[in-house]
C-alpha positions in Angstrom: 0.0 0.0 0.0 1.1 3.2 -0.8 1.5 5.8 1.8 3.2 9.5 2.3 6.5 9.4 3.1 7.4 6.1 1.9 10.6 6.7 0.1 11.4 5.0 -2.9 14.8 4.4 -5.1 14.8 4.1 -8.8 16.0 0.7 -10.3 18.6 2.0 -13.0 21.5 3.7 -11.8 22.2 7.6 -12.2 24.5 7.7 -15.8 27.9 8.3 -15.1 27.6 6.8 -11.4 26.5 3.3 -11.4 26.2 3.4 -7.6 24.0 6.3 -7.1 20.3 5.8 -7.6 17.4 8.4 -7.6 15.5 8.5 -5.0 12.1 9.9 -4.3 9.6 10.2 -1.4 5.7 10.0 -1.3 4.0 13.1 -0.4 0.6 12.9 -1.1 -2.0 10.2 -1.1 -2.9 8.1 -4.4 -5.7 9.4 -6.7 -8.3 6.2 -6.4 -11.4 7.9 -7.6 -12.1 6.8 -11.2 -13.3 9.0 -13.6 -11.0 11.5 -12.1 -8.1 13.6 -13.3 -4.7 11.9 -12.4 -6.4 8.7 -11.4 -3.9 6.3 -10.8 -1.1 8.4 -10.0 0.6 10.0 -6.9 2.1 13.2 -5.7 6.2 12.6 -5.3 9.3 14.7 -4.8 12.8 14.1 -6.1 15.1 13.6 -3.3 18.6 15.5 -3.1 21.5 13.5 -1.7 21.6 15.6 1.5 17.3 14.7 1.6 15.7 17.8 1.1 12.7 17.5 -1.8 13.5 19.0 -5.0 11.3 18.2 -7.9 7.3 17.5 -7.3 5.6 15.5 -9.8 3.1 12.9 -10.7 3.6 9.5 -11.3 2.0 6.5 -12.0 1.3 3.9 -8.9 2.0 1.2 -11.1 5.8 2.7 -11.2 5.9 2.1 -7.6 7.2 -1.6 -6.3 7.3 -3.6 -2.9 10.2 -5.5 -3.7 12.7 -5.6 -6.6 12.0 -8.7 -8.0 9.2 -9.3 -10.8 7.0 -12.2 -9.9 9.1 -14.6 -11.9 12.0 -13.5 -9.5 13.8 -11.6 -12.4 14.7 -8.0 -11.2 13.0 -5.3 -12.1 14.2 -3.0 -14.7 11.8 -0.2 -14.5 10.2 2.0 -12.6 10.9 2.2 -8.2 11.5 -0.2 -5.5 10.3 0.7 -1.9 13.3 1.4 0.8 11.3 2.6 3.7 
């Protein structure tokens, strides 16, 4: 279940810096009405390396993972993997 202030990290490395992943945190509660604008997606914010938000957006919920595996226990190549 998505919540606010869940952070997530991306699960393709930053170019140039195979080591470094983007993170961002959950700051608003999922759109679930259908119909709706923005069903389906969630308020986010790019997180800085020292953790201060810089970038809100949108983005889909199905971008956002439990666990970095696919079902078939292949990792995932897209989209965000939960870290707290």
């Amino acid at each position: 279940m998505i919540q606010p202030g869940q952070i997530y990290r991306s699960t393709t490395p930053i170019p140039d810096q195979p080591d470094n992943y983007r993170r961002i945190k959950v700051v608003g509660e999922p759109n679930t009405v259908p119909g709706g604008w923005n069903f389906g997606k969630v308020d986010v914010a790019t997180l800085a390396e020292d953790g201060r938000e810089i970038r809100r957006r949108r983005v889909e919920t199905s971008q956002l993972h439990a666990t970095a595996t696919t079902r078939d226990g292949k990792p995932r190549r897209t989209g965000y993997v939960l870290e707290t």
